[in-house]
KOLGUMI-211986 format. One record per residue (C-alpha): residue number from 1; residue in one letter; x, y, z. Coordinates in steps of 0.05 Angstrom, whole numbers, always signed. Layout:
SITE_resi_resn_c1_c2_c3
SITE_NUM_a_X_Y_Z $
...
***
This chain:
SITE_resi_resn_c1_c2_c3
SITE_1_x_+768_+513_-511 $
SITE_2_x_+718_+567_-490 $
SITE_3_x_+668_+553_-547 $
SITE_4_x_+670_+479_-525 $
SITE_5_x_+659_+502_-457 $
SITE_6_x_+604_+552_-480 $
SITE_7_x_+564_+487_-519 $
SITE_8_x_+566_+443_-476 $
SITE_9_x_+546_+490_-419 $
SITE_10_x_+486_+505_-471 $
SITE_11_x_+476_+435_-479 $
SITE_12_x_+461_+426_-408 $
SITE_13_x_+399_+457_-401 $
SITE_14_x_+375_+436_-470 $
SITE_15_x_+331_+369_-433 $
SITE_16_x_+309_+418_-377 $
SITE_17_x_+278_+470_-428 $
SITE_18_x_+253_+415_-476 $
SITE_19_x_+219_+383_-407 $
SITE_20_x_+189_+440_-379 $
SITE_21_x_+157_+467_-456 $
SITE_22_x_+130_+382_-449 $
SITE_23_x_+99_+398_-383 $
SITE_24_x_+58_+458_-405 $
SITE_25_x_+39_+418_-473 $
SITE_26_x_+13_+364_-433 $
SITE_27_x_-32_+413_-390 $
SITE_28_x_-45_+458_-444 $
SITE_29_x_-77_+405_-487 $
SITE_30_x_-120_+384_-430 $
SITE_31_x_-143_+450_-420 $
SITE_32_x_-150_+472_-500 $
SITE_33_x_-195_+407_-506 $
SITE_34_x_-240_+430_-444 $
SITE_35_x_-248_+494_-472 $
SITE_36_x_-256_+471_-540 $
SITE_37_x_-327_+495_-546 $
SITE_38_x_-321_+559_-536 $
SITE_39_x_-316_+621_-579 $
SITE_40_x_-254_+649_-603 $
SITE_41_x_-221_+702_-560 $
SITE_42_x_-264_+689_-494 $
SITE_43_x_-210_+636_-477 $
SITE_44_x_-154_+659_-429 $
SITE_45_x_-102_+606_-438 $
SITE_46_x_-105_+541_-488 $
SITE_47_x_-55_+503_-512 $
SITE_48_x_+2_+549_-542 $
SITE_49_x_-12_+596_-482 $
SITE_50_x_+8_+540_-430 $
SITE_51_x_+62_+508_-467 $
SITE_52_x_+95_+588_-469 $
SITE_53_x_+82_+587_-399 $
SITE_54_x_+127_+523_-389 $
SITE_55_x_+174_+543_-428 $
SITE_56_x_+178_+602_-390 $
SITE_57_x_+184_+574_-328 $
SITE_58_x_+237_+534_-347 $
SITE_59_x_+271_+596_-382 $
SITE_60_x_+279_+634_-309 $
SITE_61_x_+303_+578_-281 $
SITE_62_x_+368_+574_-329 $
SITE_63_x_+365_+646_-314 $
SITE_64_x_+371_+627_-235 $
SITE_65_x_+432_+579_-256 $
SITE_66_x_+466_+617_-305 $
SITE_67_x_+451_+681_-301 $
SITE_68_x_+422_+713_-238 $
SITE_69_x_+385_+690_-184 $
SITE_70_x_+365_+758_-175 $
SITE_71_x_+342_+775_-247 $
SITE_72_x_+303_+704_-244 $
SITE_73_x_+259_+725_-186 $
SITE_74_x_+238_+792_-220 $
SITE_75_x_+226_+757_-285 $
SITE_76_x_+191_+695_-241 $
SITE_77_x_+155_+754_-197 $
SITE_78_x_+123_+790_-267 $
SITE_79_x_+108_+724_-303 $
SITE_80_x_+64_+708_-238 $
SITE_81_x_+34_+774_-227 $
SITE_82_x_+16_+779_-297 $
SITE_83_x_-25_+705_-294 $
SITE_84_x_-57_+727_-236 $
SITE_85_x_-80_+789_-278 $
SITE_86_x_-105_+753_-330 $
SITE_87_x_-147_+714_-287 $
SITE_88_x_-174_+747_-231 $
SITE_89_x_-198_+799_-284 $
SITE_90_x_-277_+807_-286 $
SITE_91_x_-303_+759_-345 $
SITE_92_x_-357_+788_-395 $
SITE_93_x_-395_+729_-368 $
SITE_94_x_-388_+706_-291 $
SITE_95_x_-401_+638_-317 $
SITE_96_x_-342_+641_-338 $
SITE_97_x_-288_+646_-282 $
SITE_98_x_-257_+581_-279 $
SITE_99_x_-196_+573_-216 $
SITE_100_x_-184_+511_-244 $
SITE_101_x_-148_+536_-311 $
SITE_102_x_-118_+595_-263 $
SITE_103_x_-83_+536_-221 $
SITE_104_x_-56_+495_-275 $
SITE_105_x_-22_+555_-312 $
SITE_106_x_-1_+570_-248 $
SITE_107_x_+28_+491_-244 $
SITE_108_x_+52_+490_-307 $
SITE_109_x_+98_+552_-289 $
SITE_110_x_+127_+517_-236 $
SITE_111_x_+134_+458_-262 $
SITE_112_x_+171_+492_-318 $
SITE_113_x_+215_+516_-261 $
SITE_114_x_+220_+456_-231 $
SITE_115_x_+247_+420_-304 $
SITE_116_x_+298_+481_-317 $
SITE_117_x_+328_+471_-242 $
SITE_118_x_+353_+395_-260 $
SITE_119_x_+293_+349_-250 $
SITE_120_x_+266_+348_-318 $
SITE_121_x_+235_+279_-300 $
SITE_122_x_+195_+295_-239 $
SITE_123_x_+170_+353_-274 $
SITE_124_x_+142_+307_-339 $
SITE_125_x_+116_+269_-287 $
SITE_126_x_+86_+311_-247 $
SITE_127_x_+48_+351_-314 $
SITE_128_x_+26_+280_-331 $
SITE_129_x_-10_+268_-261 $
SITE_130_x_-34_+334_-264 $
SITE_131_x_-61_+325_-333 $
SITE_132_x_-101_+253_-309 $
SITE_133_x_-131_+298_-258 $
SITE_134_x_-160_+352_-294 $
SITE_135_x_-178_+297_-348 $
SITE_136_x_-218_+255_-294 $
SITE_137_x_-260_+319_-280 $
SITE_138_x_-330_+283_-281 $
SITE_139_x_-311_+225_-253 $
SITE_140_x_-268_+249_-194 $
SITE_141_x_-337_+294_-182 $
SITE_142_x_-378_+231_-197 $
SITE_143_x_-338_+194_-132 $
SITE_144_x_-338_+257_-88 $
SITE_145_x_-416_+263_-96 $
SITE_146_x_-420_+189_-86 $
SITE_147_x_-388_+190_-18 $
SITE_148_x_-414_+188_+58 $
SITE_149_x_-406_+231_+109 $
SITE_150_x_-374_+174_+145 $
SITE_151_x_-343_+158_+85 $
SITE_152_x_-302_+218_+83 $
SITE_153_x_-289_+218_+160 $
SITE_154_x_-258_+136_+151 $
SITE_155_x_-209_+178_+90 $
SITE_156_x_-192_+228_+143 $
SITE_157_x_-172_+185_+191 $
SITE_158_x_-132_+138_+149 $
SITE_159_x_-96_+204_+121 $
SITE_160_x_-72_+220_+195 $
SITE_161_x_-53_+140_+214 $
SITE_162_x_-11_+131_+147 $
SITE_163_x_+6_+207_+136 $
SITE_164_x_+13_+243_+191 $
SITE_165_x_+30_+193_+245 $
SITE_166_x_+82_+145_+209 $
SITE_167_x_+130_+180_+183 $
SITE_168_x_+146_+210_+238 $
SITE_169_x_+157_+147_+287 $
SITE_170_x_+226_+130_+297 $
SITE_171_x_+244_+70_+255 $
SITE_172_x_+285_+42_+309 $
SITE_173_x_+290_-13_+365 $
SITE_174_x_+271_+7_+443 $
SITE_175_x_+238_-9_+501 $
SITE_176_x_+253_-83_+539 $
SITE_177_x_+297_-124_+504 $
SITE_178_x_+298_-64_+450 $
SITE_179_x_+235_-108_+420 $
SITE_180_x_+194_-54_+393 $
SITE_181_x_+210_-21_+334 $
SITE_182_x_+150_+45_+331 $
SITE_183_x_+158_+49_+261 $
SITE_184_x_+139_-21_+242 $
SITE_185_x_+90_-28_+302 $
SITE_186_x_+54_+22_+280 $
SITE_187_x_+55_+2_+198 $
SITE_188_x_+16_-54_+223 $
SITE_189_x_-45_-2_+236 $
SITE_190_x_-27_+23_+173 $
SITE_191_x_-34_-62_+140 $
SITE_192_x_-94_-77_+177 $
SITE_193_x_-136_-8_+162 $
SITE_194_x_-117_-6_+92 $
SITE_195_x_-142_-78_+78 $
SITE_196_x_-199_-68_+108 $
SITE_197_x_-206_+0_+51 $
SITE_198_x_-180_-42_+2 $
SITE_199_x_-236_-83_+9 $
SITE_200_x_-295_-34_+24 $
SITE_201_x_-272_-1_-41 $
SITE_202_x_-280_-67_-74 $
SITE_203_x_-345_-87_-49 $
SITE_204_x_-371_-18_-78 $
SITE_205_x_-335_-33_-144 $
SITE_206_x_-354_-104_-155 $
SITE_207_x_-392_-128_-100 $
SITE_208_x_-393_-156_-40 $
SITE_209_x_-371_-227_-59 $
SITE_210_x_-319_-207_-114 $
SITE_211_x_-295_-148_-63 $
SITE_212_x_-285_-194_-15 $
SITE_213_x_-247_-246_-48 $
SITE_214_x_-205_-201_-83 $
SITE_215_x_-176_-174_-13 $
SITE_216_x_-167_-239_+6 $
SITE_217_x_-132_-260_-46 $
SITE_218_x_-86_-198_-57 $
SITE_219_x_-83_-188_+22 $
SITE_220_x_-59_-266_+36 $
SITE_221_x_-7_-256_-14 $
SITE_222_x_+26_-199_+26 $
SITE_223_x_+5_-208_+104 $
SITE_224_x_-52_-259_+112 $
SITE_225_x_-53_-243_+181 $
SITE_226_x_-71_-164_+177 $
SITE_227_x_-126_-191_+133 $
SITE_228_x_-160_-237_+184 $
SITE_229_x_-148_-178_+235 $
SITE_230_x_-192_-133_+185 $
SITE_231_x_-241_-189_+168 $
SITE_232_x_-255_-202_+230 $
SITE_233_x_-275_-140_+251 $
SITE_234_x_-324_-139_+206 $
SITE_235_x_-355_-209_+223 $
SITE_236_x_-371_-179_+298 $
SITE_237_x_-405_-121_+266 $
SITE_238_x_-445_-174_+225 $
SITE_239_x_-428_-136_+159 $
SITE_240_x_-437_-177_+89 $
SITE_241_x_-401_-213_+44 $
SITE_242_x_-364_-273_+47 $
SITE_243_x_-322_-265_+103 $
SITE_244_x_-307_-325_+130 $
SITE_245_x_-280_-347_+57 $
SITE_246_x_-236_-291_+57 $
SITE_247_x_-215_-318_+118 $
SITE_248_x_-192_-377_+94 $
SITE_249_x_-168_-357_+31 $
SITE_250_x_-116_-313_+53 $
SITE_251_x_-88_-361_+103 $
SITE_252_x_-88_-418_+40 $
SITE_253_x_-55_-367_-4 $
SITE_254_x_-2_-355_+62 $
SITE_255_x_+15_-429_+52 $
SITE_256_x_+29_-420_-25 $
SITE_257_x_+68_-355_-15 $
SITE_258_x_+114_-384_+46 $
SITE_259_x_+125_-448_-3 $
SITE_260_x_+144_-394_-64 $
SITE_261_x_+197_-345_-12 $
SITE_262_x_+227_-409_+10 $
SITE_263_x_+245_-429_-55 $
SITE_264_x_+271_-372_-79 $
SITE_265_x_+310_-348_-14 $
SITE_266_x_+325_-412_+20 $
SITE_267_x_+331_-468_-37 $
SITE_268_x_+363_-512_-2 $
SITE_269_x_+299_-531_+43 $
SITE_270_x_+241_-514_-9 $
SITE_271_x_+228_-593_-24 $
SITE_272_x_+224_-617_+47 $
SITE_273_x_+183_-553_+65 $
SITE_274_x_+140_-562_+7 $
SITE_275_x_+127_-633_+32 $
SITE_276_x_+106_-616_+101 $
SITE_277_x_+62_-554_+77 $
SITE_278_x_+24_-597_+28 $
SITE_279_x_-23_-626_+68 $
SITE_280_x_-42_-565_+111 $
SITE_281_x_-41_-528_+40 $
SITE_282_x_-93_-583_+16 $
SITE_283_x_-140_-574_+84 $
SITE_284_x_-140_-499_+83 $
SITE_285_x_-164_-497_+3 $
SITE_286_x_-220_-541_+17 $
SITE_287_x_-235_-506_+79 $
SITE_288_x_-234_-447_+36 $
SITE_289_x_-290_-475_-7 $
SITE_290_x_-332_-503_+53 $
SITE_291_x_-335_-434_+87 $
SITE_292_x_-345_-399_+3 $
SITE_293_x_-416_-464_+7 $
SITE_294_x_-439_-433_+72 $
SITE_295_x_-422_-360_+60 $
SITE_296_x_-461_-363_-7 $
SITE_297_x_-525_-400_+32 $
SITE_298_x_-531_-350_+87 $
SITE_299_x_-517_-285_+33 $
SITE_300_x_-605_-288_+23 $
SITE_301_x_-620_-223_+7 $
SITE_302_x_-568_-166_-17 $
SITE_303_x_-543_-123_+40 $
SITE_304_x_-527_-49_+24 $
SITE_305_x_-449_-38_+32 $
SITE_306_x_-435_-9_+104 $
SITE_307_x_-416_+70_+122 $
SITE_308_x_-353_+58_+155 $
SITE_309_x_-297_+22_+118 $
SITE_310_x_-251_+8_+170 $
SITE_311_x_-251_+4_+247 $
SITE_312_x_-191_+26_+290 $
SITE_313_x_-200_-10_+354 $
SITE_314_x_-181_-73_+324 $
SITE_315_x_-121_-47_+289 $
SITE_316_x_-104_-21_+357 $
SITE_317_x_-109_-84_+393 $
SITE_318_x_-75_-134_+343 $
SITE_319_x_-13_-78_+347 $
SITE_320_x_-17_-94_+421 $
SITE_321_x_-22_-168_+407 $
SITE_322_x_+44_-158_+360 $
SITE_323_x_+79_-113_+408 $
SITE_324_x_+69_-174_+461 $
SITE_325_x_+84_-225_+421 $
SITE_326_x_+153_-189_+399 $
SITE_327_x_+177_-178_+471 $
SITE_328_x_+156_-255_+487 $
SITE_329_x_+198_-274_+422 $
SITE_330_x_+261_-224_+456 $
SITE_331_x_+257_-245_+520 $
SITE_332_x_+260_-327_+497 $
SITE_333_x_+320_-307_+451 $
SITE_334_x_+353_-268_+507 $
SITE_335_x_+350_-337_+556 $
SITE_336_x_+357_-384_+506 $
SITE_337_x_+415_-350_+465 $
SITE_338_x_+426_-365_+399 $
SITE_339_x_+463_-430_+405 $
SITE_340_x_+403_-465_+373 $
SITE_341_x_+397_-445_+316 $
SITE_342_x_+327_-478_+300 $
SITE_343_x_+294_-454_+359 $
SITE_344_x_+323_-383_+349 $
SITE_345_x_+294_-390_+278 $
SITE_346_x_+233_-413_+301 $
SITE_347_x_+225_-356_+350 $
SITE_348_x_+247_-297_+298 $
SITE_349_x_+187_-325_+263 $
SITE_350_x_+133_-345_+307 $
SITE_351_x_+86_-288_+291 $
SITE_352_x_+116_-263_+218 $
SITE_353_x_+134_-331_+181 $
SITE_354_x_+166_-282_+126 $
SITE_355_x_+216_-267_+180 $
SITE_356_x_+245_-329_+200 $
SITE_357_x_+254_-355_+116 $
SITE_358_x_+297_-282_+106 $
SITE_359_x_+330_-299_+172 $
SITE_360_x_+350_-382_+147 $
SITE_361_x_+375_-342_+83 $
SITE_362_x_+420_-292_+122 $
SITE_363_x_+443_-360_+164 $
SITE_364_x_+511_-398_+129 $
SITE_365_x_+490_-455_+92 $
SITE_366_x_+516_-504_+136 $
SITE_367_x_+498_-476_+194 $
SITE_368_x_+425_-515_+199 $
SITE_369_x_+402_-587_+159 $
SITE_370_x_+350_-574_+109 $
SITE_371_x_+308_-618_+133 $
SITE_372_x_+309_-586_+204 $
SITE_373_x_+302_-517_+177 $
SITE_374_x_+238_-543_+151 $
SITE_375_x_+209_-569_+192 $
SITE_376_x_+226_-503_+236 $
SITE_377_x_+193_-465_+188 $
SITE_378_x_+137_-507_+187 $
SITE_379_x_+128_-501_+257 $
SITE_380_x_+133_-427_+245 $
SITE_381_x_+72_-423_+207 $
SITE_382_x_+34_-469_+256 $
SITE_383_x_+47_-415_+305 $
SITE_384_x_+27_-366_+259 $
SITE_385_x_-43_-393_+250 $
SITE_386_x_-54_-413_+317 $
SITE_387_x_-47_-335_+328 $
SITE_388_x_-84_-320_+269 $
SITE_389_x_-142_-361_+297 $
SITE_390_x_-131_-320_+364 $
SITE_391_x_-141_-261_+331 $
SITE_392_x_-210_-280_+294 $
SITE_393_x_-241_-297_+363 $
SITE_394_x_-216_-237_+393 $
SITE_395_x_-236_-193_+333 $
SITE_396_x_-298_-230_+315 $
SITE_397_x_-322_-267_+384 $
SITE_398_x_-338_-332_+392 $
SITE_399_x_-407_-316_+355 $
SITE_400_x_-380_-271_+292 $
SITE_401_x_-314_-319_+287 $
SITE_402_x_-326_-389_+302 $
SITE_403_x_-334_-405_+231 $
SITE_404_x_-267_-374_+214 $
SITE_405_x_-230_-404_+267 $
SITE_406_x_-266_-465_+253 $
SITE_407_x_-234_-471_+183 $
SITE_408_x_-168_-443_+206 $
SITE_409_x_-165_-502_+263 $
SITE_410_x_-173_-547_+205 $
SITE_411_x_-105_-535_+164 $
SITE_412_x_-69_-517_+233 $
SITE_413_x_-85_-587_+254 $
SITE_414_x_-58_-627_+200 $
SITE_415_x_+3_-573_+192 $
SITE_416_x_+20_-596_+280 $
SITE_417_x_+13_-663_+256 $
SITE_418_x_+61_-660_+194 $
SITE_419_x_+107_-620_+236 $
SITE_420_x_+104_-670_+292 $
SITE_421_x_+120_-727_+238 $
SITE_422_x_+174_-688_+208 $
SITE_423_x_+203_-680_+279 $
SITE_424_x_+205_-758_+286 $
SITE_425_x_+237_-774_+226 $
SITE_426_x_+290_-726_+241 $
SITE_427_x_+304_-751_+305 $
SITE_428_x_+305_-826_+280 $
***
């Protein structure tokens, strides 16, 4: 009984040793390839010498479980002091100090500490992204030397919005009507700065019109409306590319994706919804290509890509615009009650479309006709581009965003008109 005890006790900490003795491989060949060149015995650590130093790392912290937390923090203590040694000594050659290798045996120890306390996974992983990032030496420095000064202030500030700001809002209803979540208010800074650095990046990587498109495209198919917040911005700043086409094409792609959720969430009203979007859906991909015609005639001349890849104050104000628009949708629910059960769907999603399909799901099957909750959605996304149109003037002005609301009044047109219809042949 004791020796079966004793193997499988051994047999434990077998994947935690053989993961942290992978995590120093993984480093160590990384590092014995960079210092490939050089000559025999000048070399402080390759690959054997980091793969030991996983394995050791994951060797005092069986000790910690096993053994002695004690004796593992004076082994732990004396493996670290004697890399630091071996380091910080004075090279032959001054040339020839290099922190880097210094901090990845240093990594690779505690990663190996890391795999021998139970997360043998994380540590792989984590030797693998530290691997890809001494492995993209030049090109990381390639980027760094690449950037601007405002550049690197836009990164900084995006760090602290998404980093140090979110995480630590309380994900939870208050205020009036407990409509605000601060949380999810505040992860719409988050949406409408990051598309606007998704695309920047773009445009640097492919070019304005590519760049462009491509955050249209990928943007519409999550939150069309943060897009048009961050494209607007830049059409009052008079910054290039096609703009107005992204525009467009995110709130045409909006039209596919609400079509697409419906189906798979809601079944039950996909046809009749799919019937009243396909008009509007029709109106806002040929908008889409009138606004791409014009774009492409008033491109001229290639402007440079601008300094600052995303601007706050509009972020700022479309949270305010959301914030409103959820205590307006609150306050209607609290008078109205939730007796109707189309109009309470229609108000869940006036301003997120995504909203009120998840809420029809959550609803008993019975509880509204299909062909009413489609037309309810419908009406849903009407709402949503008349505020979408809203927030291109506002973001834009009249001058910088007429275009854009232009060919967002198109498909928002026909889309009231189909609704309207679809209202009258419910009734009758």
């Amino acid at each position: 009984m004791q020796q079966t005890r004793d193997l499988l006790l051994a047999t434990s900490f077998t994947l935690p040793l053989l993961a942290a003795v992978a995590a120093g491989l993984l480093i160590g060949i990384e590092r014995g390839w960079r210092q490939r060149g050089e000559a025999d015995g000048t070399r402080v650590a390759g690959v054997r010498t980091f793969t030991l130093i996983g394995g050791a790392g994951g060797l005092v912290a069986v000790i910690a479980r096993s053994l002695s937390p004690l004796v593992a923090a004076v082994v732990a203590a004396g493996v670290t002091t004697g890399l630091l040694v071996a380091f910080l000594r004075r090279p032959a050659d001054p040339a020839q100090r290099d922190a880097t290798t210094m901090i990845a045996a240093l990594g690779a120890f505690l990663l190996g500490l890391l795999a021998g306390a139970g997360q043998p996974a994380l540590a792989v992983a984590g030797a693998a992204l530290a691997t890809l990032v001494l492995a993209t030496r030049k090109e990381t420095h390639r980027l760094v030397g690449a950037l601007t000064a405002q550049e690197v202030q836009s990164l900084a500030r995006f760090a602290v919005i998404s980093g140090a700001v979110l995480p630590f809002l309380p994900d939870r209803r208050m205020g009036p009507y407990e409509a605000w979540n601060p949380f999810q208010l505040w992860l719409v800074v988050v949406f409408v700065t990051g598309f606007s650095i998704v695309g920047y990046i773009a445009n640097r990587l492919v070019g304005e019109k590519k760049g462009t498109i491509a955050t249209a495209l990928i943007g519409g198919a999550y939150s069309s409306t943060a897009v048009t917040a961050a494209l607007a911005a830049k059409l009052r700043d008079g910054e290039p590319g096609p703009l107005t086409t992204g525009i467009a094409l995110a709130s045409a792609v909006m039209y596919l994706r609400v079509a697409l959720l419906t189906a798979v969430l809601a079944p039950s009203a996909a046809v009749p919804l799919a019937i009243l979007l396909a008009p509007a859906t029709l109106v806002a991909w040929l908008a889409a290509g009138v606004a791409w015609r014009f774009d492409s005639r008033a491109a001229g001349v290639k402007s440079p890509v601008p300094g600052k890849p995303f601007h706050l104050l509009p972020a700022l104000g479309f949270l305010v615009a959301v914030a409103g628009a959820a205590l307006l949708v609150r306050w209607a629910q609290a008078d109205i009650g939730e007796t109707a059960g189309a109009w309470s769907l229609f108000l869940a999603g006036s301003f997120d479309v995504d909203t009120a399909i998840v809420t029809l799901a959550s609803l008993p099957n019975d509880a509204i006709a299909p062909r009413l909750a489609a037309v309810a959605l419908a009406g849903t996304a009407a709402v949503n581009m008349a505020f979408k149109i809203g927030i291109a003037i506002a973001n834009a002005r009249w001058s910088g965003g007429r275009n854009a609301a232009l060919a967002l009044l198109a498909s928002e047109t026909v889309l009231v008109l189909t609704v309207a219809w679809g209202l009258v042949e419910f009734a009758t």
